[in-house]
mmCIF file of the N, C-alpha and C atoms, coordinates in Angstrom:
data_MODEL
# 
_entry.id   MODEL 
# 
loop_
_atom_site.group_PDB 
_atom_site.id 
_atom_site.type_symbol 
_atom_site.label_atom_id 
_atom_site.label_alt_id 
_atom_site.label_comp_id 
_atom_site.label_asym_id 
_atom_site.label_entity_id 
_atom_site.label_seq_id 
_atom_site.pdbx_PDB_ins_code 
_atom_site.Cartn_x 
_atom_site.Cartn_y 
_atom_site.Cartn_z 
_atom_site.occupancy 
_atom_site.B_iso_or_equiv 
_atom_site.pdbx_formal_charge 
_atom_site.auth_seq_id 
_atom_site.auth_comp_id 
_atom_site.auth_asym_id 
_atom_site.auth_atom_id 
_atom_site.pdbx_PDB_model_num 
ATOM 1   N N  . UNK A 1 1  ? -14.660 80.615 -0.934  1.00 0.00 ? 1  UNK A N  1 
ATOM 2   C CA . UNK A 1 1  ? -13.700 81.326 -0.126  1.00 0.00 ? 1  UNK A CA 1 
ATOM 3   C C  . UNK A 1 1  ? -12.535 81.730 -1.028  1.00 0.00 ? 1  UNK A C  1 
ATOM 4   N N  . UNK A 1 2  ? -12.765 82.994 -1.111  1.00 0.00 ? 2  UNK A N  1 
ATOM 5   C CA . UNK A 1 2  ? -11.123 83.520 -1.723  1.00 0.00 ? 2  UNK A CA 1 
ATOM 6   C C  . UNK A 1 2  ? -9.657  83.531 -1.270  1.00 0.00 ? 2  UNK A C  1 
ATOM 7   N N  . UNK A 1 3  ? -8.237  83.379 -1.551  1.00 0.00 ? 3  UNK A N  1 
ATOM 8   C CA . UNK A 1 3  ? -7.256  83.355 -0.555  1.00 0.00 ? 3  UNK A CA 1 
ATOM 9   C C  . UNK A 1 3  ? -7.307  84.547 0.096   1.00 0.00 ? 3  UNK A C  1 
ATOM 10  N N  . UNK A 1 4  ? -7.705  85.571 -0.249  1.00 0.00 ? 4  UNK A N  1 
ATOM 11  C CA . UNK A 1 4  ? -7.644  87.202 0.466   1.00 0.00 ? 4  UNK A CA 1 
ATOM 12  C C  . UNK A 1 4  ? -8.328  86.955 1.290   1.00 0.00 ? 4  UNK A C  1 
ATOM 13  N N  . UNK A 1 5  ? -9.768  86.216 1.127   1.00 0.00 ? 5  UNK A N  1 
ATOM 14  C CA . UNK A 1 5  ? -10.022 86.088 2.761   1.00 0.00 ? 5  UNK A CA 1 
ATOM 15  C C  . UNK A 1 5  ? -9.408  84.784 3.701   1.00 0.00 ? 5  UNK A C  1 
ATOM 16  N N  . UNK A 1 6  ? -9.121  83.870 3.046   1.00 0.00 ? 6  UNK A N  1 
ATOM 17  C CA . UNK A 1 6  ? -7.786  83.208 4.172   1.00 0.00 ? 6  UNK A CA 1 
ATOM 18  C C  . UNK A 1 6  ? -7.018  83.886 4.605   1.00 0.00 ? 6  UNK A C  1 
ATOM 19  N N  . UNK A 1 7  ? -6.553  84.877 3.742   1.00 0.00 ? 7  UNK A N  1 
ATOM 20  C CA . UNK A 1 7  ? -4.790  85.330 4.456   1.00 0.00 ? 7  UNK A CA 1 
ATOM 21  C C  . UNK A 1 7  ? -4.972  86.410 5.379   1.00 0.00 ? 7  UNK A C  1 
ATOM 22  N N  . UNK A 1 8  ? -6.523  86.968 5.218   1.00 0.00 ? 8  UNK A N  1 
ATOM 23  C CA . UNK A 1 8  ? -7.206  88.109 6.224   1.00 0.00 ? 8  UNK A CA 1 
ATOM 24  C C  . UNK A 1 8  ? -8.158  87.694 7.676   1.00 0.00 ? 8  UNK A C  1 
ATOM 25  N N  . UNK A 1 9  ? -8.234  86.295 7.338   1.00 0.00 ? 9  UNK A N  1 
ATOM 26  C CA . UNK A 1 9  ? -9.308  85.902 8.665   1.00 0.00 ? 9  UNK A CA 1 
ATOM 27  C C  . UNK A 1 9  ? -8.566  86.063 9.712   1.00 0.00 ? 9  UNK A C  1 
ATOM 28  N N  . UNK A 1 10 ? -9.121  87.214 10.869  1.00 0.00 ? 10 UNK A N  1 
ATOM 29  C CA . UNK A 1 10 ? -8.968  86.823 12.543  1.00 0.00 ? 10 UNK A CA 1 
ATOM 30  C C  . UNK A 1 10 ? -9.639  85.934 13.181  1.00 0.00 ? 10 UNK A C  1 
ATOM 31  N N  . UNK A 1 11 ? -8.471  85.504 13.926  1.00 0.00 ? 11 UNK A N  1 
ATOM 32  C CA . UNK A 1 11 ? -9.508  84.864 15.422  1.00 0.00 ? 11 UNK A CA 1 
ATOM 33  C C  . UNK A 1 11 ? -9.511  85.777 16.394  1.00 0.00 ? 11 UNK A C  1 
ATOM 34  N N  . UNK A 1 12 ? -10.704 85.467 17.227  1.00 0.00 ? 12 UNK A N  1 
ATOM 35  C CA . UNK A 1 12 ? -9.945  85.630 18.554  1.00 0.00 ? 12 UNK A CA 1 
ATOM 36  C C  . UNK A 1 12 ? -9.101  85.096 19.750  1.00 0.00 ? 12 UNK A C  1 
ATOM 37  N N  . UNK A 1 13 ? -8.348  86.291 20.647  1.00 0.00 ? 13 UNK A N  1 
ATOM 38  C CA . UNK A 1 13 ? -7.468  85.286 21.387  1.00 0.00 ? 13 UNK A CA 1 
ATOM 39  C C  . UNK A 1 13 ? -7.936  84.377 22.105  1.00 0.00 ? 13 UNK A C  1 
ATOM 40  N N  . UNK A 1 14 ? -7.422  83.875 22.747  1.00 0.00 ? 14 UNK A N  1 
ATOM 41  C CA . UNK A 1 14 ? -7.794  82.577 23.422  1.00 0.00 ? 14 UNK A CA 1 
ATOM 42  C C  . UNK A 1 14 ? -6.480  82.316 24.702  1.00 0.00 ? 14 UNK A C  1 
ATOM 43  N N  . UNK A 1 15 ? -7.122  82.253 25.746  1.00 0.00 ? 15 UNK A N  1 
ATOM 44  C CA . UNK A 1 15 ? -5.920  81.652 26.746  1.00 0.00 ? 15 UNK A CA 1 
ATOM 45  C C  . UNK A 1 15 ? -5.196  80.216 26.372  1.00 0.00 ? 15 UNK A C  1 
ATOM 46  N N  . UNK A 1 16 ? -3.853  79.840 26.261  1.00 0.00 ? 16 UNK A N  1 
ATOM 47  C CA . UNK A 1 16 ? -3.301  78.810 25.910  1.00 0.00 ? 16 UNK A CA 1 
ATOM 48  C C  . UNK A 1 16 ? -3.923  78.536 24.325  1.00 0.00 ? 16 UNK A C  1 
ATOM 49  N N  . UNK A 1 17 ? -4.157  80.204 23.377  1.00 0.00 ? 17 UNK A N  1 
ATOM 50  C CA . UNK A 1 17 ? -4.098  79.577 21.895  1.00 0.00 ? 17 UNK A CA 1 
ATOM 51  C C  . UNK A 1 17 ? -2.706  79.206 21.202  1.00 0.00 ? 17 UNK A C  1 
ATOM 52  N N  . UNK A 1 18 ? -3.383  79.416 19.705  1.00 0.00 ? 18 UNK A N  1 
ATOM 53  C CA . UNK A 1 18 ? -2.007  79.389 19.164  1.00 0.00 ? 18 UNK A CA 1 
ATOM 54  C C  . UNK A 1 18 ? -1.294  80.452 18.774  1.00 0.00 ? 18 UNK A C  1 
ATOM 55  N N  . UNK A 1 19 ? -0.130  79.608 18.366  1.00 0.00 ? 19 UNK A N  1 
ATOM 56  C CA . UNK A 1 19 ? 1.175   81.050 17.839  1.00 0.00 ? 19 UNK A CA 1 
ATOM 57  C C  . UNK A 1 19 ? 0.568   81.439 16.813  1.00 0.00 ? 19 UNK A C  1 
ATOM 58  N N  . UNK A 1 20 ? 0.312   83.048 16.974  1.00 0.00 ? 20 UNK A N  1 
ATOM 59  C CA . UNK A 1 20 ? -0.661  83.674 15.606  1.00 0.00 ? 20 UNK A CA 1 
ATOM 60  C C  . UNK A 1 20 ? 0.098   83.996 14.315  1.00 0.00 ? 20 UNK A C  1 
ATOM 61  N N  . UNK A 1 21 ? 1.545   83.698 14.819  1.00 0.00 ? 21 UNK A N  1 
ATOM 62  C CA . UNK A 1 21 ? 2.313   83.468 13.612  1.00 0.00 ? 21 UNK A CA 1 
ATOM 63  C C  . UNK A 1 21 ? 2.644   82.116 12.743  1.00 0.00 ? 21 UNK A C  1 
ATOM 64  N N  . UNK A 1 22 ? 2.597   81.522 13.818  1.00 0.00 ? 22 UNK A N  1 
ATOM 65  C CA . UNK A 1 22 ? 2.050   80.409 13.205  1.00 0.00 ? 22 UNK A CA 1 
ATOM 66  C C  . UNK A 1 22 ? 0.527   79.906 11.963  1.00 0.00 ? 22 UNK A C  1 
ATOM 67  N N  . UNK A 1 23 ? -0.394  80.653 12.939  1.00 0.00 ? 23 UNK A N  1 
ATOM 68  C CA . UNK A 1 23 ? -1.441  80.653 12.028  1.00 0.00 ? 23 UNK A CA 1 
ATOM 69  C C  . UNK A 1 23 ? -1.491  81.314 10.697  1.00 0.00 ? 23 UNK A C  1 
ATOM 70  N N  . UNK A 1 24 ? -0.388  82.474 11.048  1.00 0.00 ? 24 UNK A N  1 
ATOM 71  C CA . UNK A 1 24 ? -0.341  83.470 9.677   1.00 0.00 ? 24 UNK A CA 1 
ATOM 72  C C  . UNK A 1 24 ? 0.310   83.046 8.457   1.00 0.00 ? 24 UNK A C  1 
ATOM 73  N N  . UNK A 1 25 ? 1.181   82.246 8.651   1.00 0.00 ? 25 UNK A N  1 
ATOM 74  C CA . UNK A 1 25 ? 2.387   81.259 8.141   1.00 0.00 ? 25 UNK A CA 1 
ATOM 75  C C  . UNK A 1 25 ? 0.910   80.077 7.362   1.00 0.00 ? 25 UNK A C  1 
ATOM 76  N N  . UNK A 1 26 ? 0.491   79.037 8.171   1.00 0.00 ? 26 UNK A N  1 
ATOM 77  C CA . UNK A 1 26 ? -0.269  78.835 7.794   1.00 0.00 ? 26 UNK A CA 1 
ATOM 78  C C  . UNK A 1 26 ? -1.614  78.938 6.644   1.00 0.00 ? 26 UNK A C  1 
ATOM 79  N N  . UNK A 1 27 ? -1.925  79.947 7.094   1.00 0.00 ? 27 UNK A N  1 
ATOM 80  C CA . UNK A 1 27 ? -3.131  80.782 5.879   1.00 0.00 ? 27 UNK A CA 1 
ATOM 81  C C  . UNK A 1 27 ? -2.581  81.610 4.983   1.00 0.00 ? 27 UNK A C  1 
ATOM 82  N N  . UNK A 1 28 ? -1.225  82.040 4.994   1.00 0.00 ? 28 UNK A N  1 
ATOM 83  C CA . UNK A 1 28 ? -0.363  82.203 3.683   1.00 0.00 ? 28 UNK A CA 1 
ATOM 84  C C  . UNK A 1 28 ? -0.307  81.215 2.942   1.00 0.00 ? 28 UNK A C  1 
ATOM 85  N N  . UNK A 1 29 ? 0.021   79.803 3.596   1.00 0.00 ? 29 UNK A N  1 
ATOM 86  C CA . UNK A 1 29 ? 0.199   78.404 2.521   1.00 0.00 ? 29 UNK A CA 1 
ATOM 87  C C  . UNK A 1 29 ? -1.216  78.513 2.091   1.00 0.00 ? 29 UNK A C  1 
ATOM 88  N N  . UNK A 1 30 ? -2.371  77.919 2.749   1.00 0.00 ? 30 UNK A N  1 
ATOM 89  C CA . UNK A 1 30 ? -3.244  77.539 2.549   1.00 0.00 ? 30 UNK A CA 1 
ATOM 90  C C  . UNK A 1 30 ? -4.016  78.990 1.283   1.00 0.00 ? 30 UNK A C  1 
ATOM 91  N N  . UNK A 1 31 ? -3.170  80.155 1.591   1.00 0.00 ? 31 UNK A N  1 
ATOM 92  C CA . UNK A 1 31 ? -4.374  80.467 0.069   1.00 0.00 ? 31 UNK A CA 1 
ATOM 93  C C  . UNK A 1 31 ? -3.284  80.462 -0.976  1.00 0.00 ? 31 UNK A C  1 
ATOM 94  N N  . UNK A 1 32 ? -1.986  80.764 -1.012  1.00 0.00 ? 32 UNK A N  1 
ATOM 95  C CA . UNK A 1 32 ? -1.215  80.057 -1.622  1.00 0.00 ? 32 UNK A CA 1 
ATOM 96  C C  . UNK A 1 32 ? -2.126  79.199 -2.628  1.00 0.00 ? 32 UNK A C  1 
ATOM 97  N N  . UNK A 1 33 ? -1.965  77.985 -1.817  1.00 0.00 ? 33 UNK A N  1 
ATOM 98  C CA . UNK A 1 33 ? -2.071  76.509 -2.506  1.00 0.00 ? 33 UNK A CA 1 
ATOM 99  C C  . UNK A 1 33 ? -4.040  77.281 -3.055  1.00 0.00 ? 33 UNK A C  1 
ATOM 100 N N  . UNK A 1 34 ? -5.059  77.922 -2.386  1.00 0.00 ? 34 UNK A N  1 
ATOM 101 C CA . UNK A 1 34 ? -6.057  78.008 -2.960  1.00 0.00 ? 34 UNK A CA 1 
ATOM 102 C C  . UNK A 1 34 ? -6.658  78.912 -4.436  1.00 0.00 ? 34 UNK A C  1 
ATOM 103 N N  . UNK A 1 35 ? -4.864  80.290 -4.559  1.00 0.00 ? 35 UNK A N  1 
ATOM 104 C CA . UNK A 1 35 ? -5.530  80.717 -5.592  1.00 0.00 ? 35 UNK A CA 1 
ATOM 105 C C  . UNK A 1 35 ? -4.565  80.069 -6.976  1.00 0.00 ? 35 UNK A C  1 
ATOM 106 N N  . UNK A 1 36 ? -3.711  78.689 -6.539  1.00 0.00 ? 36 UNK A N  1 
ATOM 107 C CA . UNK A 1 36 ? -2.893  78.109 -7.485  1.00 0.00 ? 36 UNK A CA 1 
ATOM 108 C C  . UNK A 1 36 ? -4.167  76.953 -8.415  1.00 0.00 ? 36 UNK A C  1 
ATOM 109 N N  . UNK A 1 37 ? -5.107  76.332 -7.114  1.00 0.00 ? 37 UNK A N  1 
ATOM 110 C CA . UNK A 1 37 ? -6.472  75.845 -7.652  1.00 0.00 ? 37 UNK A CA 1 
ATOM 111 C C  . UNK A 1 37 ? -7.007  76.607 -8.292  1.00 0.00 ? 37 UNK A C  1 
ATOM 112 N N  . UNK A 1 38 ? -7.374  77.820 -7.825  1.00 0.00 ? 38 UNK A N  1 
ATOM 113 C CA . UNK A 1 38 ? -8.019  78.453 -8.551  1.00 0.00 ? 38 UNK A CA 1 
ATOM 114 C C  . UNK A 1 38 ? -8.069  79.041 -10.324 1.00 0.00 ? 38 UNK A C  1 
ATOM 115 N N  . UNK A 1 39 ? -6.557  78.741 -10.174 1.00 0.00 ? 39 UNK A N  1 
ATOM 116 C CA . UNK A 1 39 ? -5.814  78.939 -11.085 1.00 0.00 ? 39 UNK A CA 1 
ATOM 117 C C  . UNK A 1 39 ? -6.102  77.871 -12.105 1.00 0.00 ? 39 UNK A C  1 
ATOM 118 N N  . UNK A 1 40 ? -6.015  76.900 -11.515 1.00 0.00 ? 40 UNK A N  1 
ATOM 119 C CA . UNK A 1 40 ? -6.169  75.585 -12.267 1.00 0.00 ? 40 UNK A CA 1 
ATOM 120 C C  . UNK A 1 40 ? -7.266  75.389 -12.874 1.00 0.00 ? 40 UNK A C  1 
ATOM 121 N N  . UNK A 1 41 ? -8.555  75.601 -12.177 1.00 0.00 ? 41 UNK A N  1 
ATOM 122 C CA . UNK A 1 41 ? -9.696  75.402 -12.698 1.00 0.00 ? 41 UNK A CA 1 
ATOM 123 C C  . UNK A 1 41 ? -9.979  76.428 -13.854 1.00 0.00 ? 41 UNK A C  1 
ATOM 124 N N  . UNK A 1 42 ? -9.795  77.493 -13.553 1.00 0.00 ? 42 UNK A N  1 
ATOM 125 C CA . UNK A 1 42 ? -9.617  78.556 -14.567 1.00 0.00 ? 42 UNK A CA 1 
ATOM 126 C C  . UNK A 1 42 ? -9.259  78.063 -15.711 1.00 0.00 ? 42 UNK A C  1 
ATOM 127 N N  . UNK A 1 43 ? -8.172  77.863 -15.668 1.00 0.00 ? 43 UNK A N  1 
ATOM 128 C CA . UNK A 1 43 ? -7.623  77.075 -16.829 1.00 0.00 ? 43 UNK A CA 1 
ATOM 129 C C  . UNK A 1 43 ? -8.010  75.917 -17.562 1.00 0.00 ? 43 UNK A C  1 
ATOM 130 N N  . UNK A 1 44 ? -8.268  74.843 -16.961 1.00 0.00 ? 44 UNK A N  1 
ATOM 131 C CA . UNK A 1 44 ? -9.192  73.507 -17.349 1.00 0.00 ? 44 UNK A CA 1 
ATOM 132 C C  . UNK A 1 44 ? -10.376 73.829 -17.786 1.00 0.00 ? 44 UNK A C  1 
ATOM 133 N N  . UNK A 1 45 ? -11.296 75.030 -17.449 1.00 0.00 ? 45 UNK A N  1 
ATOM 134 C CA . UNK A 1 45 ? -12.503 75.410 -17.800 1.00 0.00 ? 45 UNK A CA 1 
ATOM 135 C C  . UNK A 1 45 ? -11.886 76.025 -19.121 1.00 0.00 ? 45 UNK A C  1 
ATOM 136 N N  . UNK A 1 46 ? -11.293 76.888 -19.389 1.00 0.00 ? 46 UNK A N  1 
ATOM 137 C CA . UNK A 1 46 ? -11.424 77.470 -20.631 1.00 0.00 ? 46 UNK A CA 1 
ATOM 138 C C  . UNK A 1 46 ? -10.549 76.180 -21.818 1.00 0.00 ? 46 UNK A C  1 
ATOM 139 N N  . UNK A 1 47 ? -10.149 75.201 -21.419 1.00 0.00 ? 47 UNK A N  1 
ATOM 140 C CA . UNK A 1 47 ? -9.568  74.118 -21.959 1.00 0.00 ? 47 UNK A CA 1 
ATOM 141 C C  . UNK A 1 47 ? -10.535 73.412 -22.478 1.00 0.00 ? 47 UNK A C  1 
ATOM 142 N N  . UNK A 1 48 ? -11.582 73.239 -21.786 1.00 0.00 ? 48 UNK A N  1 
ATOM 143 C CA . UNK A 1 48 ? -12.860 72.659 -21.402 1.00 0.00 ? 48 UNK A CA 1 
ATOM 144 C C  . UNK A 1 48 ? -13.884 73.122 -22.937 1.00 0.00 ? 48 UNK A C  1 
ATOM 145 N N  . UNK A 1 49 ? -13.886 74.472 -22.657 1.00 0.00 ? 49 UNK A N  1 
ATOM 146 C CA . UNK A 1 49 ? -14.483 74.852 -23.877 1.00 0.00 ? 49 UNK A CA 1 
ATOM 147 C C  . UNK A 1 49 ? -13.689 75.182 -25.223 1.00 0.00 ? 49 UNK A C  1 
ATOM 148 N N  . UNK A 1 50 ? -12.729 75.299 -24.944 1.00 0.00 ? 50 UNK A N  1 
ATOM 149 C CA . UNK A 1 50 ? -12.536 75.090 -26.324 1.00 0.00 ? 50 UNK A CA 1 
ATOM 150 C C  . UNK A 1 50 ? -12.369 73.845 -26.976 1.00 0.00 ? 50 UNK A C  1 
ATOM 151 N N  . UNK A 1 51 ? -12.574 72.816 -25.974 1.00 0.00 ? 51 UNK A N  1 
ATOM 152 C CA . UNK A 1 51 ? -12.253 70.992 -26.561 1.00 0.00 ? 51 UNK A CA 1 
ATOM 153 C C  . UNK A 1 51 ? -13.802 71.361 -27.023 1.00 0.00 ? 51 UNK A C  1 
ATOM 154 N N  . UNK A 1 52 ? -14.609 71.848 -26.385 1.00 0.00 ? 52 UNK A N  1 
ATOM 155 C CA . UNK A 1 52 ? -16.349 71.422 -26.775 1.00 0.00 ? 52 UNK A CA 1 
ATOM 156 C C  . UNK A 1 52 ? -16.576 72.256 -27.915 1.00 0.00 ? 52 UNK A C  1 
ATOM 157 N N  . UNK A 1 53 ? -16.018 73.483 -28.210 1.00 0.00 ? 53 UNK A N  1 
ATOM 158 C CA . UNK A 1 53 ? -15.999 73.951 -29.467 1.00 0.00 ? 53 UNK A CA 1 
ATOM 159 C C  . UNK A 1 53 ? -15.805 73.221 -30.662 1.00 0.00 ? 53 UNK A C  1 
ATOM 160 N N  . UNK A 1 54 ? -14.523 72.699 -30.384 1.00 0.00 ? 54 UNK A N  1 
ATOM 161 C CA . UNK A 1 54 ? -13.786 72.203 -31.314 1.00 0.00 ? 54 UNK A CA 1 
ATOM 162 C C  . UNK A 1 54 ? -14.515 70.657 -31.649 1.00 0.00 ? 54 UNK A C  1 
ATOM 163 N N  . UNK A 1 55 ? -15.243 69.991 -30.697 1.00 0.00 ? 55 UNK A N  1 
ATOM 164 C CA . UNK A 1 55 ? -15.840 69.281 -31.261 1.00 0.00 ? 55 UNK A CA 1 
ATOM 165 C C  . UNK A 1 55 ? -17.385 69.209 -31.887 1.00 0.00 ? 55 UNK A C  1 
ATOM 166 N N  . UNK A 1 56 ? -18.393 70.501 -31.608 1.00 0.00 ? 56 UNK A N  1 
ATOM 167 C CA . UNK A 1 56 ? -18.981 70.878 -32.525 1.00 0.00 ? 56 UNK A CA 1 
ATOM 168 C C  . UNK A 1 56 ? -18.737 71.291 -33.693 1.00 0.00 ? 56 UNK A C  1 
ATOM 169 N N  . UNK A 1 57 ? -17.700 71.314 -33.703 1.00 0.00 ? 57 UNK A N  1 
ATOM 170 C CA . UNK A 1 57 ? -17.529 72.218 -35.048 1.00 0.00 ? 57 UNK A CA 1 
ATOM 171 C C  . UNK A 1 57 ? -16.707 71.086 -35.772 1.00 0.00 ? 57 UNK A C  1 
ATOM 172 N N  . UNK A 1 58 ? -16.360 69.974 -35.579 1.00 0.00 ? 58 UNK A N  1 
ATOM 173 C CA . UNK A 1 58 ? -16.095 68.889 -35.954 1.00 0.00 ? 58 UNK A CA 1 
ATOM 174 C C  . UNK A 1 58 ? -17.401 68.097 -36.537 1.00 0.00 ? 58 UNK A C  1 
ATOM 175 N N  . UNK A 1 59 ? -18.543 68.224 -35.574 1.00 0.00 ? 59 UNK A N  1 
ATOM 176 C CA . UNK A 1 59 ? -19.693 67.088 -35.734 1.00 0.00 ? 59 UNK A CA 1 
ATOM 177 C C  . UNK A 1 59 ? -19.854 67.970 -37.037 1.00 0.00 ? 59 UNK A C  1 
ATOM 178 N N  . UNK A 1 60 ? -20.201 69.099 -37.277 1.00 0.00 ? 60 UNK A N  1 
ATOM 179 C CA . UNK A 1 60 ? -20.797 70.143 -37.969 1.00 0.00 ? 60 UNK A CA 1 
ATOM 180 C C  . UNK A 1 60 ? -20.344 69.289 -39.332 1.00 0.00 ? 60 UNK A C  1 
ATOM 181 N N  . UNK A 1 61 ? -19.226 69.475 -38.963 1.00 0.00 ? 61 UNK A N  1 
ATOM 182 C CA . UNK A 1 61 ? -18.421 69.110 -40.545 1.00 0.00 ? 61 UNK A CA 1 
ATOM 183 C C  . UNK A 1 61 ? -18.499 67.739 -40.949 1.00 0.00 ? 61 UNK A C  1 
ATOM 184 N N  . UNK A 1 62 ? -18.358 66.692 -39.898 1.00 0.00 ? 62 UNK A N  1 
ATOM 185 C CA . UNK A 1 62 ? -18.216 65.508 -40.600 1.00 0.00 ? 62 UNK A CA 1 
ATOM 186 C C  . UNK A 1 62 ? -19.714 65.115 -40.554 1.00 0.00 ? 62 UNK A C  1 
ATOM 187 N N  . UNK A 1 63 ? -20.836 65.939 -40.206 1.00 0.00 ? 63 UNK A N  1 
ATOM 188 C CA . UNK A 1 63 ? -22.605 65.849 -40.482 1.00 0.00 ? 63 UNK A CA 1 
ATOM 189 C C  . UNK A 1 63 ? -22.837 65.866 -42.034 1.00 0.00 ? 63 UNK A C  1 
ATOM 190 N N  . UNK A 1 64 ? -22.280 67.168 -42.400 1.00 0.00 ? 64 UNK A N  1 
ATOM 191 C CA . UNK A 1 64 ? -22.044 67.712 -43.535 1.00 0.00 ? 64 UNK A CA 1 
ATOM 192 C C  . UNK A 1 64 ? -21.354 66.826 -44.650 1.00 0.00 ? 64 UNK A C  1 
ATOM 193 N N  . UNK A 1 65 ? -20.386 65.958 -43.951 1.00 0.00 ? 65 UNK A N  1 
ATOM 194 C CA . UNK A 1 65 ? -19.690 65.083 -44.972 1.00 0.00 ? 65 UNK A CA 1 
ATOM 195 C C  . UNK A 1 65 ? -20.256 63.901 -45.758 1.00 0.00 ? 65 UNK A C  1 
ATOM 196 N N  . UNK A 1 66 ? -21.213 63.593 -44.403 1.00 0.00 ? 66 UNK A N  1 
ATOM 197 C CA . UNK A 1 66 ? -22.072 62.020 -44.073 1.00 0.00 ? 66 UNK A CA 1 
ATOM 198 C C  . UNK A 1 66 ? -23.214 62.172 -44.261 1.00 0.00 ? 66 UNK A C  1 
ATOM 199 N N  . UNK A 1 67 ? -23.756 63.020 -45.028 1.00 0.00 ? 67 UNK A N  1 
ATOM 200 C CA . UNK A 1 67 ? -25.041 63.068 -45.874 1.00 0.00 ? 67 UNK A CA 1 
ATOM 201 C C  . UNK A 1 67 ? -25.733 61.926 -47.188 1.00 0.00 ? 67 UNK A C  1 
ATOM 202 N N  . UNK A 1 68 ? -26.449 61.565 -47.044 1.00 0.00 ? 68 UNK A N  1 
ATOM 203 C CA . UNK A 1 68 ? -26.335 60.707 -48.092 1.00 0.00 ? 68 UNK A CA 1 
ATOM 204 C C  . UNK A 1 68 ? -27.245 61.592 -49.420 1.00 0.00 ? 68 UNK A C  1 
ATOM 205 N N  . UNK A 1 69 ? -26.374 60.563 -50.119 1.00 0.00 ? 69 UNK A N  1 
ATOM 206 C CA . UNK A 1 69 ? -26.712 61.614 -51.672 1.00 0.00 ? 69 UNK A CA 1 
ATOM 207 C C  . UNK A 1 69 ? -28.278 61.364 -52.250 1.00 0.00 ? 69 UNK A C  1 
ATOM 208 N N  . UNK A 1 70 ? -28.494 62.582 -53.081 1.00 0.00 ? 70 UNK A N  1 
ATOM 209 C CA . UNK A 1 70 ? -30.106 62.794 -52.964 1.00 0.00 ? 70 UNK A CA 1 
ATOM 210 C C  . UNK A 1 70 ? -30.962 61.414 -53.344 1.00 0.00 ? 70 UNK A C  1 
ATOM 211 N N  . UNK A 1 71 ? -30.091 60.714 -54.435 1.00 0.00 ? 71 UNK A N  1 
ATOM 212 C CA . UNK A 1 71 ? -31.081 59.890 -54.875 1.00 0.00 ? 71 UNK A CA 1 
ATOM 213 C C  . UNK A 1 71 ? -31.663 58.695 -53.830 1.00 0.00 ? 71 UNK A C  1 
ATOM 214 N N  . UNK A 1 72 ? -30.804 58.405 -52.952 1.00 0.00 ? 72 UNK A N  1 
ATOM 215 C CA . UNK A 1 72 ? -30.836 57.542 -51.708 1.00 0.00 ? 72 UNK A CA 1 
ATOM 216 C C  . UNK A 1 72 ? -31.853 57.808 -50.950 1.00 0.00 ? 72 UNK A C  1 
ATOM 217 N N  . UNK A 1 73 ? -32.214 59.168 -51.016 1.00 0.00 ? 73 UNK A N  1 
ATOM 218 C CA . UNK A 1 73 ? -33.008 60.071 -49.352 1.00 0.00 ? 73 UNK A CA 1 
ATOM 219 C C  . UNK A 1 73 ? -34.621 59.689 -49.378 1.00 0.00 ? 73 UNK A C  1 
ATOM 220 N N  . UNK A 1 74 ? -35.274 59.382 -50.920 1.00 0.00 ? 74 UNK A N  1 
ATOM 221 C CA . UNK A 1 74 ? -36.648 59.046 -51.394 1.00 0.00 ? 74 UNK A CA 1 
ATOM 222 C C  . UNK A 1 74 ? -37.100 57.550 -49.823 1.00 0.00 ? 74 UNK A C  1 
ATOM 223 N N  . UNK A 1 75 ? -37.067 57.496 -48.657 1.00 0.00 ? 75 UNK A N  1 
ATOM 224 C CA . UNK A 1 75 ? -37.832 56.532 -47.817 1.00 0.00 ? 75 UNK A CA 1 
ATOM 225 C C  . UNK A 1 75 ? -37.217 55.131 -48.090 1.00 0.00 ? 75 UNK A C  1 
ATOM 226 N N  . UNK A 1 76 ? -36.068 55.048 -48.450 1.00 0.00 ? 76 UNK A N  1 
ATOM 227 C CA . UNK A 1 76 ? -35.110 54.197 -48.778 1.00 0.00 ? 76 UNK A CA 1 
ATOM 228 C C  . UNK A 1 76 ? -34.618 53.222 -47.064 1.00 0.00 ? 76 UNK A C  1 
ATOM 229 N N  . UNK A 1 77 ? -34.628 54.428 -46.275 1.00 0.00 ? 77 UNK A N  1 
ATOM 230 C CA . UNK A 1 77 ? -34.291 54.033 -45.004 1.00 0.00 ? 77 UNK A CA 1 
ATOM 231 C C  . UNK A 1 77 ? -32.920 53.631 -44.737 1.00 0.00 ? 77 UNK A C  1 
ATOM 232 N N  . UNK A 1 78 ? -32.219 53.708 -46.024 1.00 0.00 ? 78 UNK A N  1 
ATOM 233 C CA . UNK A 1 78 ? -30.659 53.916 -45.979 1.00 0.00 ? 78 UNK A CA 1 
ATOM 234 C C  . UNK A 1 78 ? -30.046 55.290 -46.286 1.00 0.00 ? 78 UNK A C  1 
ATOM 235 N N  . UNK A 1 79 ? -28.593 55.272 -45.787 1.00 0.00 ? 79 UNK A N  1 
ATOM 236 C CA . UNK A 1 79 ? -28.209 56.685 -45.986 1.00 0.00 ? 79 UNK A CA 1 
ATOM 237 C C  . UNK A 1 79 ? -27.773 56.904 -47.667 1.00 0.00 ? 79 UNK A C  1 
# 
């Protein structure tokens, strides 16, 4: 659900409903507060990947570091 369609949903009337200004007041907060989430996640996701970047590209390097040297590699079973 997008806030545009919170801040756009009708009801219909209803005998003894509610104040539709009330409701309008209402679904202003409520997408408010939904495209500030939205916002958020947005953000944490691209936070998200660049932490996971940044730690491939970490393994990459310290793989690269933690090689063991050739003469070792002959079935030694150590690094």
């Amino acid at each position: 659900m997008t806030p545009h369609e919170v801040r756009t949903r009708e009801f219909a009337a209803r005998r003894r409903g509610f104040d539709p200004d009330e409701v309008r007041e209402f679904q202003a907060r409520v997408a408010d507060e939904l495209a500030a989430l939205n916002e958020a996640v947005r953000l944490l996701s691209q936070e998200n990947d660049r932490i996971k970047r940044a730690l491939r590209d970490w393994q990459t390097m310290h793989a690269r570091e933690c090689r063991p040297p050739q003469e070792y590699h002959h079935n030694s079973g150590h690094w």
